[in-house]
N, C-alpha and C positions, 0 to 999 in steps of 0.2 A: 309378533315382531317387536325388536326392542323400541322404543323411540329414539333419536340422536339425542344429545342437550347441545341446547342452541346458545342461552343464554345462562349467566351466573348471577346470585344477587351477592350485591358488596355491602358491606358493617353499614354502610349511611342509608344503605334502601336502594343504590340504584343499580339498575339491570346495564349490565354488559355482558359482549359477546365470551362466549367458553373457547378456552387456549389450553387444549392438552399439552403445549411446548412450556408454559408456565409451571404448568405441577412434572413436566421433564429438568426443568431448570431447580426446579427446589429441590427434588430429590437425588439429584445430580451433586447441590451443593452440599448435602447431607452423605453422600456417598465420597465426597471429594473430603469432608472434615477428618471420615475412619482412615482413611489413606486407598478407596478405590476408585480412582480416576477413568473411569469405563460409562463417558459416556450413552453408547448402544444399550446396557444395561437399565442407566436410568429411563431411557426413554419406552423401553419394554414393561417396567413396573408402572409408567405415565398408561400406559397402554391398559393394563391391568385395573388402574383405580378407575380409569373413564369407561368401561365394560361392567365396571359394580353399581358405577353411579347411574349408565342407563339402566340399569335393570332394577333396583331402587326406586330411580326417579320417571321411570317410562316417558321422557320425553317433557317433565317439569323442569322446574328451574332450582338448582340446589345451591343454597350456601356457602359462603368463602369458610366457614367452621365446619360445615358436612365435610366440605372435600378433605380439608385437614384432616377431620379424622379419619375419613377413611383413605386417606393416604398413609398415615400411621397403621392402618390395622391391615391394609398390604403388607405394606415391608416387614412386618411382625410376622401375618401369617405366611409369608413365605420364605421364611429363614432370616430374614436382614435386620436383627434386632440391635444389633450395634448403630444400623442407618439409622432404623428408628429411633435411637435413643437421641441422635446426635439430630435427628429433625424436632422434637418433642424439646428437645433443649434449644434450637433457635424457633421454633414456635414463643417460648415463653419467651425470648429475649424480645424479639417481634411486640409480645402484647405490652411488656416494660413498656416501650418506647412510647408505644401509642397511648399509655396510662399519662405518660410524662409531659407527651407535648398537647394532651387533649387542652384543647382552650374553650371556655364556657362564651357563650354567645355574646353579646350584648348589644343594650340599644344603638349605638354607633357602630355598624356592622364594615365599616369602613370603605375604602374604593372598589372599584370592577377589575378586575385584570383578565387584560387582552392578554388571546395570546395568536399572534398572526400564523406562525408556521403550524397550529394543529387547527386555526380556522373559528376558534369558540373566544368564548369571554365565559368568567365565572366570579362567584364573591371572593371578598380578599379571606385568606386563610392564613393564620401564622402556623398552622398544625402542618401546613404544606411544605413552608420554608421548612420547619423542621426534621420535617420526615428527607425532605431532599439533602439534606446537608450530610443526614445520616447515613443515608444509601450514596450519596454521589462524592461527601466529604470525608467520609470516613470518621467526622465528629463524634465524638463521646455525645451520650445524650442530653446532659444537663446545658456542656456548652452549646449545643448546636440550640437549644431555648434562650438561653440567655440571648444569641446575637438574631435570633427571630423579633426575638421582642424589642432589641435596640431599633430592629429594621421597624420594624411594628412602630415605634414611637415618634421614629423619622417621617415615616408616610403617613400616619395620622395630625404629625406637627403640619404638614405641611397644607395639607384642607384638599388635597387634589381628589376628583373623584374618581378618575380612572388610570390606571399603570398598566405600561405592557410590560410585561416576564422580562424583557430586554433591563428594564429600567430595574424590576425589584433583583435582577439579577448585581446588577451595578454598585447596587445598597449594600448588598451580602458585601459582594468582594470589600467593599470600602472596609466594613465591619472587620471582617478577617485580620484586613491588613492593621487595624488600630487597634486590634485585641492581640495581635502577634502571629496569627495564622496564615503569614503567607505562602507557606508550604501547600496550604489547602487549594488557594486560589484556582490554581491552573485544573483542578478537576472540575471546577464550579464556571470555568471559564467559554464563552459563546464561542462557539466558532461559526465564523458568517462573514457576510460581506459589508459594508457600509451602504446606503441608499446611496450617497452619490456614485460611489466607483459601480455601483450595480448598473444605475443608471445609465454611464459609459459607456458600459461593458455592452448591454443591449443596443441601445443608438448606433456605435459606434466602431464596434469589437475593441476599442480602446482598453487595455490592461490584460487581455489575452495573448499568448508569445502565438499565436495561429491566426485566420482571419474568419471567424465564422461565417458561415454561406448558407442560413435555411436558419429554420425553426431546432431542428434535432440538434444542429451545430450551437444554437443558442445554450439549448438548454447543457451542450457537455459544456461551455468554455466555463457556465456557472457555477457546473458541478466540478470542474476544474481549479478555480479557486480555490472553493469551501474547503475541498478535498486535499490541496494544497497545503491550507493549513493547519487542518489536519496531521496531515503525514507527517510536519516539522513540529509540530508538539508530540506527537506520539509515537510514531515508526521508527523516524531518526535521533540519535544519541544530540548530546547538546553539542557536543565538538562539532559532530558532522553538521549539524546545522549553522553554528556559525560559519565556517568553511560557506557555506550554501549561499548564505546572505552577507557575507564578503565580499562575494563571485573569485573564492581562488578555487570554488568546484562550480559544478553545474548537477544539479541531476535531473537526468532526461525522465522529463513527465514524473516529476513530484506530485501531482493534481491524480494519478491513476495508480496508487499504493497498493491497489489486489488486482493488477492488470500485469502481464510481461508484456517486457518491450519489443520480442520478436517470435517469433517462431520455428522451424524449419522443419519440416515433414516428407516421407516417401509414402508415393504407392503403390502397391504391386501391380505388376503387368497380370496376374491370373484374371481368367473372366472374360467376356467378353467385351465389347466396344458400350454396349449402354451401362453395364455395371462400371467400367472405369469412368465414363463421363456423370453419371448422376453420383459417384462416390469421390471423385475428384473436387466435382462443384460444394457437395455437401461439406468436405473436411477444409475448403477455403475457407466456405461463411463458415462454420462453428470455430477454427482458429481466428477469424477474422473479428466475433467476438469477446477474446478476451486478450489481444491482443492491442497493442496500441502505434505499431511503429510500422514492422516488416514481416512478411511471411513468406515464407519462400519451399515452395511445393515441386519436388521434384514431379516431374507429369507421368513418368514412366519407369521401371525395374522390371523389365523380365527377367521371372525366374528361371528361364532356362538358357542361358546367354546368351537372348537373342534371339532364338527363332522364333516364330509365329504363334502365341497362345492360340487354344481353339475359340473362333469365334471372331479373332482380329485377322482373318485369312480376306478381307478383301479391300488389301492394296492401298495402292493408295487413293482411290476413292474412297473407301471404307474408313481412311484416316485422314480423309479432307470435313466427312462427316461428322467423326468424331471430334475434331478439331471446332468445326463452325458452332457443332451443339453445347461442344464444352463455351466458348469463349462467348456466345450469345445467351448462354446459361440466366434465367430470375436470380440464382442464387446468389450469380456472380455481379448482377444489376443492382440487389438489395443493399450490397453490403455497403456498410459506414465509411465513408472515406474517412472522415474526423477532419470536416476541413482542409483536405490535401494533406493530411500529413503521414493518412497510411498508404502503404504501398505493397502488392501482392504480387509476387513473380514466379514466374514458372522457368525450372532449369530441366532443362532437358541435354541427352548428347544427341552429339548430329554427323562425327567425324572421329573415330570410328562407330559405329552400331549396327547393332540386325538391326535385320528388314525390318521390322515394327517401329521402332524406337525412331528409325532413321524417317521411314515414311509419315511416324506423329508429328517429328522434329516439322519438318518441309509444310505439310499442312498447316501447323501452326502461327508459321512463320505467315504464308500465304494468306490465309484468314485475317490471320493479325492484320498486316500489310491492307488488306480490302476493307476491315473496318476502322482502319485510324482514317483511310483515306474517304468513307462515310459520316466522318465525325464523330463515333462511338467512342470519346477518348475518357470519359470519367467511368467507365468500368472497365476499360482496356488493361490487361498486369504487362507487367515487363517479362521477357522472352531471355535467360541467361542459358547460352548454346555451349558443351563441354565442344573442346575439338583437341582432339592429337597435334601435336605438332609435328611428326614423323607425316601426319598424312596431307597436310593442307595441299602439296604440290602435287598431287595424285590426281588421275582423271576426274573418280571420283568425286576429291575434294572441290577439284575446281567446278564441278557440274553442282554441288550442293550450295557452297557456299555464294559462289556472285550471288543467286537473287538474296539469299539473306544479306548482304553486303548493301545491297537496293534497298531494301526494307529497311535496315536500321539509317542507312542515310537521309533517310523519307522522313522516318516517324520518331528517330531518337531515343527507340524503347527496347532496344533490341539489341543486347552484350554478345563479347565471345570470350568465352575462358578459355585461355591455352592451358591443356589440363597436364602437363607436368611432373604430377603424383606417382608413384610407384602403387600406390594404393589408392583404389578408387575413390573419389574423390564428388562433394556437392558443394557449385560454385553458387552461393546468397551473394547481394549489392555488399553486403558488409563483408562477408570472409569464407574460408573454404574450412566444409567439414568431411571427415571421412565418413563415406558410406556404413560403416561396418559399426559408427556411433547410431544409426539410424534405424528403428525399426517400425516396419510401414504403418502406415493409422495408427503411430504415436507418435509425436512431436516431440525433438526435442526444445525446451523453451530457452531464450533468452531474459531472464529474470529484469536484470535491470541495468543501465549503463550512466556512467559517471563523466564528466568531461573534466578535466586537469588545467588551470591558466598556466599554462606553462610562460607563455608571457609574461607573466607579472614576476617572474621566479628569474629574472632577467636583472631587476636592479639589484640583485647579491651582487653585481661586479668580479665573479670571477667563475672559471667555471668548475671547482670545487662546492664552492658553495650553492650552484648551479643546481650539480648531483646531490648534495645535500636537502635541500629544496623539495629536489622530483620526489627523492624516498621519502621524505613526510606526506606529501601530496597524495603519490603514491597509497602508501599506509590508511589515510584518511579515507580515500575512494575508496577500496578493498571493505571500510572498514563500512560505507556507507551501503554498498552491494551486499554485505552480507544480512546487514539491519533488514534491509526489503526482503532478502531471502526469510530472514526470523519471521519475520509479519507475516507472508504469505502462504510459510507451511504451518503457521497456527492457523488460516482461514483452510487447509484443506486435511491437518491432522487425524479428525475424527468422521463420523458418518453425519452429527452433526450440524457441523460446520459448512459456510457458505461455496467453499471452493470443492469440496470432496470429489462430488461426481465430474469434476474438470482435471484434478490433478490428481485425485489422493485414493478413485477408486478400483475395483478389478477392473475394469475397461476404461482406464483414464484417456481425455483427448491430448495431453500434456503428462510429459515424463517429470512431473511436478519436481522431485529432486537429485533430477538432472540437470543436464544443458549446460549453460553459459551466462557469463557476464560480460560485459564491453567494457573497457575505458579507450575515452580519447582523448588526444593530446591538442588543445588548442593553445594556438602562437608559440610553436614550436621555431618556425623558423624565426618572426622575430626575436626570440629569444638568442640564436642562434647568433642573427646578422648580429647584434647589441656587442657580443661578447667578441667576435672575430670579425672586425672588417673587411678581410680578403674574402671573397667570394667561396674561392678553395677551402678556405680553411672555414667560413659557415655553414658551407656543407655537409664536410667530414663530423663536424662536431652535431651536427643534424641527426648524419646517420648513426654516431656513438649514442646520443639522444634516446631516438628512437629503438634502438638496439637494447638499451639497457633498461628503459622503463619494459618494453617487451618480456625479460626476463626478471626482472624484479614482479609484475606486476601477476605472472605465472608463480611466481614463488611464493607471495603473499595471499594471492589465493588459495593453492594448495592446504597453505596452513592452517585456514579456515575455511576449507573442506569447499574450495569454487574451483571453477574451471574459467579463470580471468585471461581475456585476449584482449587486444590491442585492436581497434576498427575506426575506420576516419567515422569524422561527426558529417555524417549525408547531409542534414536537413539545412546546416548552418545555425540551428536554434540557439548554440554553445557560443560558437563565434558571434552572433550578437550580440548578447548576454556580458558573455566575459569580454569581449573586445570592444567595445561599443560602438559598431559598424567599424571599423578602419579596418576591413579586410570584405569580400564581398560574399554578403549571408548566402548566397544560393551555391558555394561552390566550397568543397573541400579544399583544405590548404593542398597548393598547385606549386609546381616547377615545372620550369621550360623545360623542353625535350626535342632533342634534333630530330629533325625529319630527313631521307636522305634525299636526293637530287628525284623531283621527279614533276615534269610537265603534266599531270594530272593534280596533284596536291595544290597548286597555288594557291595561296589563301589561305589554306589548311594552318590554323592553329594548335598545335602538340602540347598539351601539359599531361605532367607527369602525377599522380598522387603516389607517394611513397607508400602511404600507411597502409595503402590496399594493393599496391604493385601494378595500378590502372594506368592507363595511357587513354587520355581524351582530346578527341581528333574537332574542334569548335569550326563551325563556319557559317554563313552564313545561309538560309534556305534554297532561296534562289539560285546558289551558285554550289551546290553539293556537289561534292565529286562522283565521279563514275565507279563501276563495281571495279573495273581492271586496274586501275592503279592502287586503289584499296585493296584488291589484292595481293597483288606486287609488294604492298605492305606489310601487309597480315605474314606473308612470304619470310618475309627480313624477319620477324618480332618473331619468329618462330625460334628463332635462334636467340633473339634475346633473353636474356635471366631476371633486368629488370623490370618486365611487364609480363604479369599474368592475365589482364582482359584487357579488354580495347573496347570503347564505347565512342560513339560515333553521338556527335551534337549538335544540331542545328537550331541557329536561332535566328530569330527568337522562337523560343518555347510555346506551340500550339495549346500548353495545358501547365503553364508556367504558375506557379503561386511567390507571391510576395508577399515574407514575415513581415506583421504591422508593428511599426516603431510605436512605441510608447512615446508621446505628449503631455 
């Protein structure tokens, strides 16, 4: 039997643990120098040298010069004499370096350096600085000595006996910048948070746009931060970041750079009733984790339009079953909310459908309806119901829809999409996708979304200059959605790479280079009233507005190969941000909307959102209106063009979150 190798010894003597992805990384970089950029390859000849090495070393512990060579004498004997040659050539550049910055001992061996994020303290080393400057500054080697040793004379002038890495990090930069290197800096650069804002940020959730609730929450807003700044050194172009920290953009969740921001997914009706509920619960959580905003899971597609798969033949108890086990689901318990900010909804049709689809719809709703009214609301999803509008006045109709009409007044989780479409069609809180994009157990993603101050593009004073304005803005977002797209298909590119088996494999859970991007449009209407005082005429200019960024914003995408739609900003994160509260965070920019004559409505506040074609009915809990005159409504808006869903509100919000204002 071979032994495994556990451990390696390193040039100084000490033992560390053996990383086959290290001698995959080197010869990777030797196969990348001849021009063959094939990952998979190098990690097979990685494969190769550590099968020589146990049988060799049976389970000892081999040297950083054994593996080398016998990493050269792989690639040789197996044809790759060119890899070899160009490894053998940065083998010797490697030993230059380390001849150059060797430094000889001496009696003043100088301070300790902590170092807090890897948990140790070690002696002071100028060999280190140098070796880092090398690998991480891209320095020449003689310079990357010279300012080791400047750093060196600084910290020994000083008498101190201990440094944390923070601090010798500090020195370098200085150095850089007074030798001329400040090109260098920003590789050399910490990315962290300060102890007091950290401090804050735990106490307090202070300096997070979310409120964290728990431990898990703790730890993302921190990784939120770091990762934040991150993104804007690295992901995003310099333009786009200024934009960012202007606030004439916003981009939604900068802090989660290898995360999309939505989802949307079908699953087939094949199978019985336990394979669609243990495979519906499964594809929520695995979207659920790498997603960061919305996921929106179609519940049902029978393949055969509508009738009964085998297996779903019992009714609707069978689909009351189905329903309680899906929505009572561990899978569906576990997952992250992220502090309220994600949301998981299930669209189903309910008007017209076969018996299947119709009977899941109803349980659903039913279930739903008995556990908001148990208190089960932090894993409860939101219920988006398609309906015909040829059929809502139909016995039928009227038999399905009251009690969902009861339910969404109750629990305010429960939409209805007038579905409209000539082509079939999947309503998400954010927009409507056709079917025929969708193929089941893949997702397609929503990569990343932008928000536009369109407000602030107000004081041009004209509205030339207006539209001037948007197409920059415009231009800029487009420009910042497609950077995250760059980033994301380098993390799932190769086999590699950290995202592969999510996005980039044969059975990916994400159509990695598909889907969609968002931009929204905040303070559109102030922008609007600013320039047209008449009510009429802030309108129309509203809807030219929103009309032409709609098309411009499709256009710009195109060109660099996205799929850019127009979707209101849900959370209000934008409208804070960019507006600084004077508009209210929890509600999409709103217009009044007439309601007609009717003795059930009273009270009944009607806002319109344009950007999504929604119509929300606000009132107060206690005084909810009844199914019948909600219907009688639903009746009218059948006919209407500008309302695609109707969502029913009641407050205050049983499971309401309030963004924390920064102090």
């Amino acid at each position: 039997m071979i032994g495994r190798i556990a451990k390696v010894r390193k040039r100084d003597g000490r033992l560390v643990d053996f990383d086959e992805v290290k001698i995959a990384d080197a010869i990777f970089k030797a196969a990348c120098a001849v021009g063959h950029e094939e990952r998979f390859l190098a990690e097979e000849l990685a494969g190769v040298v550590t099968l020589f090495l146990e049988k060799r070393h049976a389970g000892g512990v081999p040297g950083i010069e054994e593996i080398q060579d016998m990493v050269e004498r792989v690639l040789i004997e197996t044809g790759h004499a060119r890899m070899a040659k160009a490894y053998i050539l940065y083998r010797e550049k490697r030993a230059r370096a380390r001849e150059q910055v060797r430094v000889t001992a001496s009696p003043a061996a100088g301070p300790r350096v902590n170092s807090p994020s890897r948990g140790r303290s070690c002696p002071w080393s100028k060999a280190r600085i140098c070796a880092a400057l090398v690998q991480e500054a891209d320095l020449d080697e003689k310079i990357a000595a010279e300012v080791a040793a400047r750093v060196e004379q600084r910290v020994f002038d000083s008498g101190a006996t201990a440094l944390s890495t923070a601090m010798i990090r500090s020195l370098v930069e200085a150095e850089l910048l007074l030798m001329g290197y400040s090109d260098r800096v920003g590789r050399q650069a910490l990315v962290g948070l300060p102890r007091y804002d950290l401090d804050r940020l735990l106490r307090s959730g202070k300096g997070s746009d979310w409120r964290p609730s728990g431990p898990g929450d703790l730890k993302r807003a921190v990784a939120d931060a770091v990762l934040g700044q991150y993104a804007l050194l690295e992901v995003y172009g310099a333009e786009v970041v200024d934009a960012h920290l202007d606030a004439r953009l916003h981009i939604l969740d900068v802090g989660s750079p290898f995360e999309w921001v939505g989802a949307i997914a079908a699953l087939s009706g094949a199978g019985d009733e336990d394979a669609w509920v243990e495979g519906a619960a499964l594809l929520c959580s695995r979207l659920a984790s790498v997603v960061t905003r919305e996921v929106t899971v179609t519940g049902l597609l029978p393949p055969d339009g509508g009738r009964p798969s085998r297996g779903w033949e019992g009714g609707a108890g069978g689909a009351l079953a189905a329903a309680r086990r899906l929505l009572g689901h561990s899978a569906l318990r576990a997952i992250d909310r992220r502090g309220g900010r994600f949301r998981l909804a299930l669209s189903l049709p309910i008007l017209p459908s076969g018996d299947v689809a119709a009977a899941l719809a109803e349980a659903l709703v039913r279930e739903h309806w008995a556990r908001f009214r148990d208190g089960h609301l932090e894993a409860l999803p939101e219920l988006m119901l398609e309906v015909a509008p040829a059929r809502i006045e139909s016995d039928v109709g009227r038999r399905r829809l009251l009690p969902v009409l009861a339910a969404a007044a109750e629990t305010g989780r429960v939409r209805l999409a007038l579905d409209r479409d000539e082509l079939a069609s999947l309503s998400t809180p954010w927009m409507r996708v056709p079917v025929a994009d969708i193929t089941p157990g893949v997702a397609q993603p929503v990569a990343g979304a932008v928000a536009i101050n369109v407000g602030a593009l107000a004081s041009a004073g004209s509205e030339a200059a207006l539209f001037e304005g948007l197409d920059g803005a415009i231009d800029l977002a487009v420009k910042a959605l497609r950077q995250k797209r760059t980033f994301l298909e380098a993390l799932m590119g190769d086999p590699g790479a950290p995202l592969y088996r999510v996005a980039g494999g044969a059975k990916p859970l994400l159509a990695g280079h598909r889907g969609f991007d968002l931009i929204h449009l905040v303070g559109a209407p102030r922008a609007a009233a600013a320039l047209e005082r008449e009510p009429l005429g802030a309108s129309r200019l509203l809807g030219r507005l929103r009309a032409y960024a709609g098309v411009r914003a499709a256009e710009e995408g195109r060109r660099v190969r996205l799929r850019v739609l127009l979707a209101p900003d849900r959370d209000g994160e934008a409208r804070q941000r960019l507006l600084e509260g004077e508009e209210p965070p929890q509600a999409p920019e709103q217009e009044p909307f007439a309601l007609p004559p009717s003795r059930g409505l009273a009270g009944v506040e009607a806002l319109q959102e344009p950007a999504s074609e929604q119509l929300v009915l606000r009132f107060p809990r206690e005084a909810a209106p009844a199914p019948e005159p909600l219907f009688e409504l639903l009746c009218l808006l059948a006919r209407e063009p500008r309302v695609r869903t109707l969502r029913l509100q009641p407050w205050p919000d049983r499971s309401i979150r309030t963004p924390v204002a920064d102090s």
